[in-house]
mmCIF file of the N, C-alpha and C atoms, coordinates in Angstrom:
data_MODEL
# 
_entry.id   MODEL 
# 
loop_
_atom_site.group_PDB 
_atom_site.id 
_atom_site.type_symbol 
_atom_site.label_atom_id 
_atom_site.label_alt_id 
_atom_site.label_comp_id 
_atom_site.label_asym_id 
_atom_site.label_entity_id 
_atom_site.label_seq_id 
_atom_site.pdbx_PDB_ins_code 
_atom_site.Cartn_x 
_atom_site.Cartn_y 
_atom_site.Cartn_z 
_atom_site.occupancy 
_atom_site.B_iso_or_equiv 
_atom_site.pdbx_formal_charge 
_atom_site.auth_seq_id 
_atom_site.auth_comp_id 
_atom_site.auth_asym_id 
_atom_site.auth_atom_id 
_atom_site.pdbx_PDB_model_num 
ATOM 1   N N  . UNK A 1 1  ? 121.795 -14.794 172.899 1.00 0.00 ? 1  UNK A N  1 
ATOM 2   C CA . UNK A 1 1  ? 120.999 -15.989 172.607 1.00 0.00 ? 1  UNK A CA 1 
ATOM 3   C C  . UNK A 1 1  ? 120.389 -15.895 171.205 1.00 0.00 ? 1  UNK A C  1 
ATOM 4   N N  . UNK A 1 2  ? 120.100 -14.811 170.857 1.00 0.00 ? 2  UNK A N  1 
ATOM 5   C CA . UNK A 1 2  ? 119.324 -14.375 169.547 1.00 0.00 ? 2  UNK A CA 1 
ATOM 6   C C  . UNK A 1 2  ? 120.667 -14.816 168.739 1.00 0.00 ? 2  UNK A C  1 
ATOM 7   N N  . UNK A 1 3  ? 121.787 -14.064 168.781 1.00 0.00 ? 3  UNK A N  1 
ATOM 8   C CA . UNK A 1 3  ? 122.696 -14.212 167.687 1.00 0.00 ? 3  UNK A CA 1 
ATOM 9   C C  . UNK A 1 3  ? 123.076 -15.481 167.552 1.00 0.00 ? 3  UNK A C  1 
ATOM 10  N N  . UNK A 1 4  ? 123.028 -16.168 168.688 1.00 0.00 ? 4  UNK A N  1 
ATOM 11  C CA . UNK A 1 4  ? 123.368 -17.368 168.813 1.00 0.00 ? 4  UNK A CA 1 
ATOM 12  C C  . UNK A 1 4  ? 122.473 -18.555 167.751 1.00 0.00 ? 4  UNK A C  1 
ATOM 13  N N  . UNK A 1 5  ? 121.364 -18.570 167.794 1.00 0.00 ? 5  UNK A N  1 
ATOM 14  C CA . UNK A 1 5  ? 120.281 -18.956 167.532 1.00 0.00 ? 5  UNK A CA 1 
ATOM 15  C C  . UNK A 1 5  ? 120.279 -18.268 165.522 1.00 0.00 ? 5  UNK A C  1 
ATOM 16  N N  . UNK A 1 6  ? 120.729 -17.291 165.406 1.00 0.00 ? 6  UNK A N  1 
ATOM 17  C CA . UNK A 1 6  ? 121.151 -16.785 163.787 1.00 0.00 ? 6  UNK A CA 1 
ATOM 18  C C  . UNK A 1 6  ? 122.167 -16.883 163.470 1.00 0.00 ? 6  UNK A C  1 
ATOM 19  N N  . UNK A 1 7  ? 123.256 -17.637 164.202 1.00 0.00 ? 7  UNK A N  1 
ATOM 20  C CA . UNK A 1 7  ? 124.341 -18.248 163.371 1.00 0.00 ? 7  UNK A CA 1 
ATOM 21  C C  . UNK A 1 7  ? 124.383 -19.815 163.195 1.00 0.00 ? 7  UNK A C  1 
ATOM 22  N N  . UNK A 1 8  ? 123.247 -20.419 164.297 1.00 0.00 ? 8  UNK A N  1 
ATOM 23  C CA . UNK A 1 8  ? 123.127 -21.886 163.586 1.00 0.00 ? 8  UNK A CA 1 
ATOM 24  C C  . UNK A 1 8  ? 121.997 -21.505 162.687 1.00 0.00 ? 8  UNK A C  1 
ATOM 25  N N  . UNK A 1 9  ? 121.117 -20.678 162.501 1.00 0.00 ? 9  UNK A N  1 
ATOM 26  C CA . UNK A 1 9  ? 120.177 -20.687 161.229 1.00 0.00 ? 9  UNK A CA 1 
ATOM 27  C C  . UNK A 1 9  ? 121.404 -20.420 159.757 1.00 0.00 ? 9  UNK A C  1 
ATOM 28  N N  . UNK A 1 10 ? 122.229 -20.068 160.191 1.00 0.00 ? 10 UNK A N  1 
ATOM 29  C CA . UNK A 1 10 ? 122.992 -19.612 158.762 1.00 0.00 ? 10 UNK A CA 1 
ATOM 30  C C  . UNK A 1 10 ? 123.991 -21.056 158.795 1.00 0.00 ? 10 UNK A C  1 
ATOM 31  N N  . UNK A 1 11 ? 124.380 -21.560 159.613 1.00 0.00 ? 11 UNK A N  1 
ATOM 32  C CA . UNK A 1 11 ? 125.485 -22.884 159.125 1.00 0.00 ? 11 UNK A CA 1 
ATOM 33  C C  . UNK A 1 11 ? 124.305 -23.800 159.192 1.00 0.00 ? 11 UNK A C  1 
ATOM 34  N N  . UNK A 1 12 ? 122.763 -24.026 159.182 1.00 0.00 ? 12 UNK A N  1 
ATOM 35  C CA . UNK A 1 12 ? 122.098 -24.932 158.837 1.00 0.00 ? 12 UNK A CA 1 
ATOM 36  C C  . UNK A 1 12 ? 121.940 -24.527 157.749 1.00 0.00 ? 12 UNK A C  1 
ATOM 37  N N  . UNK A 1 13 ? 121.611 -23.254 157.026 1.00 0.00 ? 13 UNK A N  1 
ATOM 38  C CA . UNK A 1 13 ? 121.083 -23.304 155.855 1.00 0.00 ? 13 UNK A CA 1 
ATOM 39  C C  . UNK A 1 13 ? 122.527 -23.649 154.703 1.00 0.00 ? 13 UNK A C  1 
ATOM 40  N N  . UNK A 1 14 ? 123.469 -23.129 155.258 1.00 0.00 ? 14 UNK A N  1 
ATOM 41  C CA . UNK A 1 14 ? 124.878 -23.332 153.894 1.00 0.00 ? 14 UNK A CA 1 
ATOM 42  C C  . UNK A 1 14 ? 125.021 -25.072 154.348 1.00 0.00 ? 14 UNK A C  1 
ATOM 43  N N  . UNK A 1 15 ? 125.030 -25.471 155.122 1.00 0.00 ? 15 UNK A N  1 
ATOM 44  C CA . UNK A 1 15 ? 124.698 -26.928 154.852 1.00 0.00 ? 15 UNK A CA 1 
ATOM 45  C C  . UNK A 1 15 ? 123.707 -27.759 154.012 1.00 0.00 ? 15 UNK A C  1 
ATOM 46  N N  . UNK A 1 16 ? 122.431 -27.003 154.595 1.00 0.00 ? 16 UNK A N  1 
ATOM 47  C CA . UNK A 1 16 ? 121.653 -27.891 153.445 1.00 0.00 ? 16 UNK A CA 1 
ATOM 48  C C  . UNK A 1 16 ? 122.066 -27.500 151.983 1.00 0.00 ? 16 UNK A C  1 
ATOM 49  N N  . UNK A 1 17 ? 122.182 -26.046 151.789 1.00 0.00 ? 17 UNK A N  1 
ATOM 50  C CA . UNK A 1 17 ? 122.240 -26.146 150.284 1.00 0.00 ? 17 UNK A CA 1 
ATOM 51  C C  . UNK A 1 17 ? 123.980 -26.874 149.877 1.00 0.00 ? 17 UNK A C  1 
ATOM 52  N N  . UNK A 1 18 ? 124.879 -26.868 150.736 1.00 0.00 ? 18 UNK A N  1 
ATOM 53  C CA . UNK A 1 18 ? 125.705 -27.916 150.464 1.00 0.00 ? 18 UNK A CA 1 
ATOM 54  C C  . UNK A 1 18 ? 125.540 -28.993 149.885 1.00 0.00 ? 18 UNK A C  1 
ATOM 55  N N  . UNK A 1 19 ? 124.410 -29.825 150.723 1.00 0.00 ? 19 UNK A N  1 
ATOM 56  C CA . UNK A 1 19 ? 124.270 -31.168 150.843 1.00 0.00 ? 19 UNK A CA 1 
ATOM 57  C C  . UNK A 1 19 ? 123.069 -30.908 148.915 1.00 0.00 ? 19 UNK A C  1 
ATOM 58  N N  . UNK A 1 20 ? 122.653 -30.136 148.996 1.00 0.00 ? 20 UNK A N  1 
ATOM 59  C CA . UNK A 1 20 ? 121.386 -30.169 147.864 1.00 0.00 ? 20 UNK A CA 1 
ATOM 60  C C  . UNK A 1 20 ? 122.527 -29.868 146.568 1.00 0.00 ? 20 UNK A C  1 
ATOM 61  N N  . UNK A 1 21 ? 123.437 -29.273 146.649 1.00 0.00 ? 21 UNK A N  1 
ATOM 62  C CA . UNK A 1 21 ? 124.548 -28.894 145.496 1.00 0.00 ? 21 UNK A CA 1 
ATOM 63  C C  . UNK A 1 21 ? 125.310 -30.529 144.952 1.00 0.00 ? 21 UNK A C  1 
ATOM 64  N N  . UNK A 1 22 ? 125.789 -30.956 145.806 1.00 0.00 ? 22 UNK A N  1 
ATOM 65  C CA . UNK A 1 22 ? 125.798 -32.400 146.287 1.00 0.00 ? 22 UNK A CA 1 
ATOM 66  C C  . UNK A 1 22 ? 125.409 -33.153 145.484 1.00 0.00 ? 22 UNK A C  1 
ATOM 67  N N  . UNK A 1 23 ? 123.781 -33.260 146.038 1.00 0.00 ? 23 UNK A N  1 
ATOM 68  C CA . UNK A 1 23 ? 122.594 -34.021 145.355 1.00 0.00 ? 23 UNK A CA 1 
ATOM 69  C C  . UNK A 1 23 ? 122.367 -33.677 143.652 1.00 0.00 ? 23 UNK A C  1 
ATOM 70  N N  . UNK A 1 24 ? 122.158 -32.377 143.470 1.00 0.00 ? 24 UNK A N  1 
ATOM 71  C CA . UNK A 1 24 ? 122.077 -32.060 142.198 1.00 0.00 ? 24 UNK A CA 1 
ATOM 72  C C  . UNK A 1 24 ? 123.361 -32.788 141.313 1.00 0.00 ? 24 UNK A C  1 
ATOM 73  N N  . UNK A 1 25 ? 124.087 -32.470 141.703 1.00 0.00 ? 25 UNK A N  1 
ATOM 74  C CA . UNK A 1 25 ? 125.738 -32.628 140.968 1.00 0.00 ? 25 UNK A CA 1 
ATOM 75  C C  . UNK A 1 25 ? 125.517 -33.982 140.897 1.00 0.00 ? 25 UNK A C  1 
ATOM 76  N N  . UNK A 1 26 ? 125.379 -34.787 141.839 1.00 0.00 ? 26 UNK A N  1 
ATOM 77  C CA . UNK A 1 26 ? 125.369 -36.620 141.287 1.00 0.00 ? 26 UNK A CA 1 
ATOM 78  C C  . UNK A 1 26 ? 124.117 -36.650 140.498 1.00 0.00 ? 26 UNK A C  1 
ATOM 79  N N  . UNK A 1 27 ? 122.992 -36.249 140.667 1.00 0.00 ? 27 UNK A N  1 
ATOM 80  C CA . UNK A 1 27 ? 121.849 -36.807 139.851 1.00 0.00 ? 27 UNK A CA 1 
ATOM 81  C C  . UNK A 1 27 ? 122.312 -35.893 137.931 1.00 0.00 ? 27 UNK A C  1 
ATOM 82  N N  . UNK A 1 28 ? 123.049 -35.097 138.239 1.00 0.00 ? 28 UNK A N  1 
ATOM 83  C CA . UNK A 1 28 ? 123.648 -34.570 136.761 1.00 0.00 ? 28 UNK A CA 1 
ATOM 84  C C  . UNK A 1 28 ? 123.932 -35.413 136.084 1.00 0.00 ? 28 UNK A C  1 
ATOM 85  N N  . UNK A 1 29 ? 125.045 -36.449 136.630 1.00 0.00 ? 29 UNK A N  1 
ATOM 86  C CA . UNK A 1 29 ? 126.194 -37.072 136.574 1.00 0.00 ? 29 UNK A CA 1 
ATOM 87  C C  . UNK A 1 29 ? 125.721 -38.317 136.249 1.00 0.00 ? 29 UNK A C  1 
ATOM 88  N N  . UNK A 1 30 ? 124.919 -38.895 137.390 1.00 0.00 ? 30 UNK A N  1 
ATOM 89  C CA . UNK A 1 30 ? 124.147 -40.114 136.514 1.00 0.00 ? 30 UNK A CA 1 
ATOM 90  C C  . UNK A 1 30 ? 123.124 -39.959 135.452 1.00 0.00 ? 30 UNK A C  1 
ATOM 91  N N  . UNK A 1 31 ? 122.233 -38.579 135.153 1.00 0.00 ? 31 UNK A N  1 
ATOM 92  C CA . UNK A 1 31 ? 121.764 -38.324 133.992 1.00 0.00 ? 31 UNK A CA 1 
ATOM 93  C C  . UNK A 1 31 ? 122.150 -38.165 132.738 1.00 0.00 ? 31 UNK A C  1 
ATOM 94  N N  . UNK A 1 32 ? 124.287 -38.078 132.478 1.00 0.00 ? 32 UNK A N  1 
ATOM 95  C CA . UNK A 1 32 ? 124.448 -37.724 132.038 1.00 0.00 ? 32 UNK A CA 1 
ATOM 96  C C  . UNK A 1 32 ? 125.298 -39.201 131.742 1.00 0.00 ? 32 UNK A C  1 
ATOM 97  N N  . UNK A 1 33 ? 125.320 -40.066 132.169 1.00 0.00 ? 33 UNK A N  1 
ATOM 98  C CA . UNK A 1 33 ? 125.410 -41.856 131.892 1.00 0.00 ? 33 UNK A CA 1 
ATOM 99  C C  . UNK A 1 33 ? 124.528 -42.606 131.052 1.00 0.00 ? 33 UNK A C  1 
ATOM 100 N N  . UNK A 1 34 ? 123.503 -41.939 132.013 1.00 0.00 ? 34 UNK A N  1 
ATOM 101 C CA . UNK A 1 34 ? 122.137 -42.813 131.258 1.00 0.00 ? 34 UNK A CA 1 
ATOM 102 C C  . UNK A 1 34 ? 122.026 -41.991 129.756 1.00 0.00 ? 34 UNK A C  1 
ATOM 103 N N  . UNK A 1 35 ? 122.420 -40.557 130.061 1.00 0.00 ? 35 UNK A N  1 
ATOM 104 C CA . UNK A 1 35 ? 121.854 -40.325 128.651 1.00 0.00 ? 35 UNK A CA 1 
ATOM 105 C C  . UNK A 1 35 ? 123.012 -40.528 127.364 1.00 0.00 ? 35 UNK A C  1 
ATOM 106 N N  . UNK A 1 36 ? 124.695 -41.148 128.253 1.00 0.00 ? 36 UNK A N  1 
ATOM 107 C CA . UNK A 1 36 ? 125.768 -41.339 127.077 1.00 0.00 ? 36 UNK A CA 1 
ATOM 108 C C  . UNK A 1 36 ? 125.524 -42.423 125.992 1.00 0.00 ? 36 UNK A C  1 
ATOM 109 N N  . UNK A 1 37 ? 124.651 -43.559 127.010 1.00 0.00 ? 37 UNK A N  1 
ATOM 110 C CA . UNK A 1 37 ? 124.579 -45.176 126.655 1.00 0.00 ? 37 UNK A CA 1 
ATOM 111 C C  . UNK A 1 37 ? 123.544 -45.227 125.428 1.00 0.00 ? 37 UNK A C  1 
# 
């Protein structure tokens, strides 16, 4: 149950920072629009 319980703590956390790698990478991307124009 323990291990159980520390392998969704580890595929929640590589998800969020998925989802935050994600996030960073588009807000780059449109910073880097706004700052071509």
């Amino acid at each position: 149950m323990v291990l159980w319980s520390i392998v969704n703590l580890k595929l929640l956390f590589s998800v969020g920072i998925g989802i935050f790698i994600q996030v960073m990478e588009s807000f780059r991307r449109s910073y880097n629009l706004l700052d071509g124009t």
